[in-house]
C-alpha positions in Angstrom: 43.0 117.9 -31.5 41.0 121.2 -30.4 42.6 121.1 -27.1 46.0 120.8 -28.9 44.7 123.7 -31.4 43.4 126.2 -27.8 46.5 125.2 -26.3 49.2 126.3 -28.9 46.5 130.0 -29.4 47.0 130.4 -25.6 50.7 129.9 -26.0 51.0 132.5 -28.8 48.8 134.9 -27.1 51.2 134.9 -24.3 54.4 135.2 -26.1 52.6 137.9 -28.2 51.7 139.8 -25.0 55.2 139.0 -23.8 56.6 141.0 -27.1 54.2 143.8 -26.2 55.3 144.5 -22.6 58.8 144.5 -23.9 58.3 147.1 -26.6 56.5 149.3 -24.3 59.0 148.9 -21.8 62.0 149.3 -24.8 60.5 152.0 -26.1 60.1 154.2 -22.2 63.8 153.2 -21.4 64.6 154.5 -24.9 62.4 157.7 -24.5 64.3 158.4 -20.9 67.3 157.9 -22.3 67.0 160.2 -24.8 65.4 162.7 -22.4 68.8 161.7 -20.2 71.2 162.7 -23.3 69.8 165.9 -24.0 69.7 166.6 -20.1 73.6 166.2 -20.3 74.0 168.1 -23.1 71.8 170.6 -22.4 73.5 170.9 -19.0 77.0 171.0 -21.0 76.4 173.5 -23.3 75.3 175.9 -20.2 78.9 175.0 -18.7 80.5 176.2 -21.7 78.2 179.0 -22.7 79.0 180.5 -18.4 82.6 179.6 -19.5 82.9 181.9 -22.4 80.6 184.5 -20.7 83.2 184.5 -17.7 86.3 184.7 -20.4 84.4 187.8 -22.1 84.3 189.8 -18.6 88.2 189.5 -18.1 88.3 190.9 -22.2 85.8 193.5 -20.5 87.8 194.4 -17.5 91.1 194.5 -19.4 89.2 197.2 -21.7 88.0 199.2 -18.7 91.6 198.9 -17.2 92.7 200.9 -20.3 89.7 203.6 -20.8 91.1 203.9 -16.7 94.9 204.3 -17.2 93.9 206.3 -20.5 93.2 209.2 -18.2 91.6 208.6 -14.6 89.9 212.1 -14.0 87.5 211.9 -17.0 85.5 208.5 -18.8 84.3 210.2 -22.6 82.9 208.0 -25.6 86.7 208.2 -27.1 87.1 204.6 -28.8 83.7 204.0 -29.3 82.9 201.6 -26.7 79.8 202.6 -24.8 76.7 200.7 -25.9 78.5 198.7 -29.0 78.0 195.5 -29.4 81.2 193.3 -29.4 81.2 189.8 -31.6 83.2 186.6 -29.6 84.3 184.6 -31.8 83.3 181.0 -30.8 84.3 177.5 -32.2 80.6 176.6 -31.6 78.3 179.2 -31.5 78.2 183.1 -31.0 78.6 185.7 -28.3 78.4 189.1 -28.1 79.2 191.6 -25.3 77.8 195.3 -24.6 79.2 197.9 -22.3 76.9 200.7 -21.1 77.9 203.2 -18.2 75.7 201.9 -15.0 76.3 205.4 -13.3 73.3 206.8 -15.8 70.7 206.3 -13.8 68.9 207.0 -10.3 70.3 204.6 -7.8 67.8 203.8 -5.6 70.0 203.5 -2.5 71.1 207.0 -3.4 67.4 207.9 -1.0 69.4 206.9 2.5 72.9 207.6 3.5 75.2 205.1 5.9 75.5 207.1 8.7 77.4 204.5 10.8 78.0 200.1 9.6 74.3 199.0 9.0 72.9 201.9 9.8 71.0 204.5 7.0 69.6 207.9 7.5 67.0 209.8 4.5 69.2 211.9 2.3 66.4 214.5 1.7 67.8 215.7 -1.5 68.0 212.4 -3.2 63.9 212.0 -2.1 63.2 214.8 -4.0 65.0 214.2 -6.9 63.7 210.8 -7.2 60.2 212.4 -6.7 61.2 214.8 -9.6 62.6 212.1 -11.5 59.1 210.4 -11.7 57.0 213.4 -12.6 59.2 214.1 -15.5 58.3 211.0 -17.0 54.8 211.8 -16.4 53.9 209.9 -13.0 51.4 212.6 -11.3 53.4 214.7 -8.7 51.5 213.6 -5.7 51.7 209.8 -6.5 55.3 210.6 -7.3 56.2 212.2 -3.9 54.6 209.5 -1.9 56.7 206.8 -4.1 59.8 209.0 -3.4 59.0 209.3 0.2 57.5 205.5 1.0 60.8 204.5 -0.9 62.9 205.9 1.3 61.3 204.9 4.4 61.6 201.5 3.3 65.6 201.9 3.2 66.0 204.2 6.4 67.0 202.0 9.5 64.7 203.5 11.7 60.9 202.8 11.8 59.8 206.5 11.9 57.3 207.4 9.1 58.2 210.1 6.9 55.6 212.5 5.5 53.9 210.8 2.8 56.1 207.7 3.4 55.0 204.3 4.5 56.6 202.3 7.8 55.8 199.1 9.8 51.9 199.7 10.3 50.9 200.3 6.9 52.8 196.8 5.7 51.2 195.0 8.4 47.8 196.0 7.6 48.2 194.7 4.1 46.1 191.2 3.3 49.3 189.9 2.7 51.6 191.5 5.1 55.4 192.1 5.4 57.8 194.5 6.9 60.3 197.2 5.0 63.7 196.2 4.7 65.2 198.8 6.5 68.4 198.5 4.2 69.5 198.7 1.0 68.1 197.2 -1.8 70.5 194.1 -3.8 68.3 194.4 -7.0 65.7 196.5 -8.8 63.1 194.2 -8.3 63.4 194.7 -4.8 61.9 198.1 -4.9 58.4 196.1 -6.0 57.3 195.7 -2.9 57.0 199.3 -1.7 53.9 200.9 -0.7 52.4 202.5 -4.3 55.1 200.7 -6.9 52.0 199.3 -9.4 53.6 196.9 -12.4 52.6 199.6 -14.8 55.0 202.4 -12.7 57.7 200.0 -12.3 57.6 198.8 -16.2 58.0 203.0 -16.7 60.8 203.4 -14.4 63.2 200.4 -14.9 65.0 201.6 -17.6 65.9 205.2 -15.6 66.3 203.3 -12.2 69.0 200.9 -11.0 70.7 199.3 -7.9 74.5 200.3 -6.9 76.1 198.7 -4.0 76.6 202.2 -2.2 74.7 204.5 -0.4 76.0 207.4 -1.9 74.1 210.4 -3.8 73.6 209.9 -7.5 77.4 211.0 -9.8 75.9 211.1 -13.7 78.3 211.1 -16.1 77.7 214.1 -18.4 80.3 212.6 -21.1 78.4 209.6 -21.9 75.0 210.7 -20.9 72.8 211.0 -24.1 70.4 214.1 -24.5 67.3 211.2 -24.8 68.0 210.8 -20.9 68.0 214.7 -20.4 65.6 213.6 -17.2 68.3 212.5 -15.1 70.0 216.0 -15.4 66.7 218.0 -15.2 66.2 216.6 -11.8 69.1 217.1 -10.0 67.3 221.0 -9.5 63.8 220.2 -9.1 61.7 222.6 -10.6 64.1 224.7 -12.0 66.3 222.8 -15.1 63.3 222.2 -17.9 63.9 219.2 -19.9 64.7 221.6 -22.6 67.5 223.2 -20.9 68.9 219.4 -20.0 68.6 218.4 -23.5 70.8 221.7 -24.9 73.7 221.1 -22.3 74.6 217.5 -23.5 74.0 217.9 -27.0 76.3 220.9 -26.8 78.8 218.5 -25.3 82.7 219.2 -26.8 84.3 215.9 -29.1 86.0 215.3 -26.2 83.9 215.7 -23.4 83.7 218.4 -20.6 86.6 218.5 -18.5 84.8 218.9 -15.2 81.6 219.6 -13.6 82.3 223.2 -14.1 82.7 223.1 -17.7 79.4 221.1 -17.8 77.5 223.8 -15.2 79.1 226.6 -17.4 77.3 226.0 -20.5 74.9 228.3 -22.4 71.9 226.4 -21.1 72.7 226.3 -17.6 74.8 229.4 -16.8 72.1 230.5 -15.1 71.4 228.1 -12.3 73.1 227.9 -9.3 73.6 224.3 -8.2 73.6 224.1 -4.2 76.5 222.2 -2.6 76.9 219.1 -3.5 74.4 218.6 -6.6 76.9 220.9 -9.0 79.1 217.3 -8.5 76.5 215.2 -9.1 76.9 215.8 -12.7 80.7 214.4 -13.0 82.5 213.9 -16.0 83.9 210.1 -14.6 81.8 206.9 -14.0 83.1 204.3 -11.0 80.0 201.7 -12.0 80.1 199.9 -15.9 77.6 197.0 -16.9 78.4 194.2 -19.0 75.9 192.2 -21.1 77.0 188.8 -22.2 74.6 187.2 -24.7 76.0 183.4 -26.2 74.1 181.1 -28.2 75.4 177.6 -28.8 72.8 175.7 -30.8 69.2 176.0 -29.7 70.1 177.3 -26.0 71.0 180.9 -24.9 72.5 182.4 -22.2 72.8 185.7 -21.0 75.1 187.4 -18.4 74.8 190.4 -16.6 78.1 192.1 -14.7 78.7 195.0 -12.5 82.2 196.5 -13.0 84.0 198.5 -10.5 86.1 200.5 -12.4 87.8 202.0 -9.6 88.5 198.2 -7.6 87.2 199.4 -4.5 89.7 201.7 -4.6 88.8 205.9 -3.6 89.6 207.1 -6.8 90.2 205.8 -10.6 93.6 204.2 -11.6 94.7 203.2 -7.8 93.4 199.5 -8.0 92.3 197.4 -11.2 88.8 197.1 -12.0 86.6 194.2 -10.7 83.3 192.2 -11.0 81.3 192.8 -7.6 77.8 191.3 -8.7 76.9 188.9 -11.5 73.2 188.1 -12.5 72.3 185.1 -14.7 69.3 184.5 -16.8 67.1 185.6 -20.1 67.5 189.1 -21.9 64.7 191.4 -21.0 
């Protein structure tokens, strides 16, 4: 009878331990399973959320097709569209889209111009007002004319170092060392990696510096620019336009913007200077560059979408070509 008794308690340990091994491994197929749904719809709701974000930039470039047609020679705030957020309506969630003009700021491969396919030469002025650019926003002068220079020499094709700049040698003699591009920069975050650029100088900058695809010398547009980013204006005369002076000229800014660069130079404020060639057109009254900002949230997920507009379509001049997407950034909202 005890045998009977040990036998039939080795019997129900096992089927016991049986029942265990098949929870555990119920309970992990269950757990991956779950992890494997929310995977998929995690993965889904991206799909859609890129989906609307990509329907949004053909409402976006329809928009900048009309603020285009409306008159060619001259972008103004008529309409109320810069920097205004714009609600999609979704069936499952909600969007909204911004438009702000991306000609506001210093490109940075505004420092070199394309001499020849490939090839880029220092455009001296654009050093110098990159240099003045930084001291206005209270980088010290020296540290900002070695920035300015070292920048530039990191764009130029050739490996010739600039006064104050930084080629070849000093990269290579770095603990970690790499060699300059030697062509232009794709984004912002490219510009990290020259000679001086600290987090703390970059963090300052960003919001005054972008990237364009083109080499040519920085085109403001005085009929959007706000007086708060009077800097950009104050250094396209180094040492001469006072932030003051900057400030006055776009807040004295007509309903409907200045007609030209002349009207803009004219003004009480500035009446004074004399632009040298070339920098009197550097405050235009037009903008060939927009940015759109996509932002969607479907459930817990969001997803944001950032666009460059050519509003002219690759074309010349405004109104000859409809506009177009030519870069398109994805990820989280600073």
């Amino acid at each position: 009878m005890t045998r009977r008794a040990d036998e039939r308690g080795a019997a129900l340990l096992s089927v016991l331990l049986l029942v265990a091994v098949m929870a555990v491994i119920a309970a992990t197929a269950l757990d991956r399973l779950t992890l494997a749904a929310r995977i998929a719809g995690s993965a889904a709701a991206v799909d859609q959320g890129r989906a609307y974000s990509l329907a949004a930039e053909q409402i976006a470039l329809r928009r900048v097709a009309d603020l285009v047609t409306r008159d060619p020679a001259q972008l103004t705030l008529a309409g109320d569209w810069l920097e205004r957020d714009f609600v999609l309506p979704l069936p499952a969630g909600e969007g909204r889209a911004r438009l702000t003009d991306a000609n506001n700021c210093f490109n940075l491969n505004s420092l070199v111009a394309e001499t020849s396919p490939g090839k880029f030469s220092q455009r001296a002025m654009a050093v110098r007002q990159f240099a003045e650019l930084m001291a206005l926003l209270g980088v010290d002068r020296g540290e900002a004319e070695s920035i300015a220079a070292a920048s530039a020499d990191w764009l130029d094709s050739d490996s010739n170092e600039a006064p104050l700049g930084a080629e070849d040698a000093v990269y290579r003699a770095l603990e970690i060392s790499y060699l300059p591009a030697n062509r232009m920069m794709a984004d912002v975050s490219e510009w990290r990696a020259v000679r001086g650029v600290t987090f703390k100088l970059f963090a300052r900058m960003k919001p005054w510096i972008c990237v364009l695809p083109a080499a040519d010398p920085v085109k403001l547009n005085v009929n959007t620019l706000t007086p708060g980013r009077a800097p950009l204006v104050a250094m396209l005369m180094p040492g001469e336009i006072s932030l003051a002076d900057a400030r006055a000229a776009l807040a004295a800014r007509p309903a409907g913007g200045y007609g030209s660069s002349v009207g803009f130079w004219q003004t009480r404020a500035l009446e004074r200077f004399d632009p040298p060639g070339g920098v009197d057109e550097q405050a235009g009254v037009t903008s060939r560059w927009l940015a759109l900002t996509v932002q969607v949230r479907m459930g817990d997920g969001d997803l944001t979408a950032r666009s460059l507009i050519d509003a002219w379509g690759g074309a010349p001049a405004a109104g000859m070509a409809p506009p177009a997407i030519v870069r398109r950034d994805w990820g989280e909202s600073d």
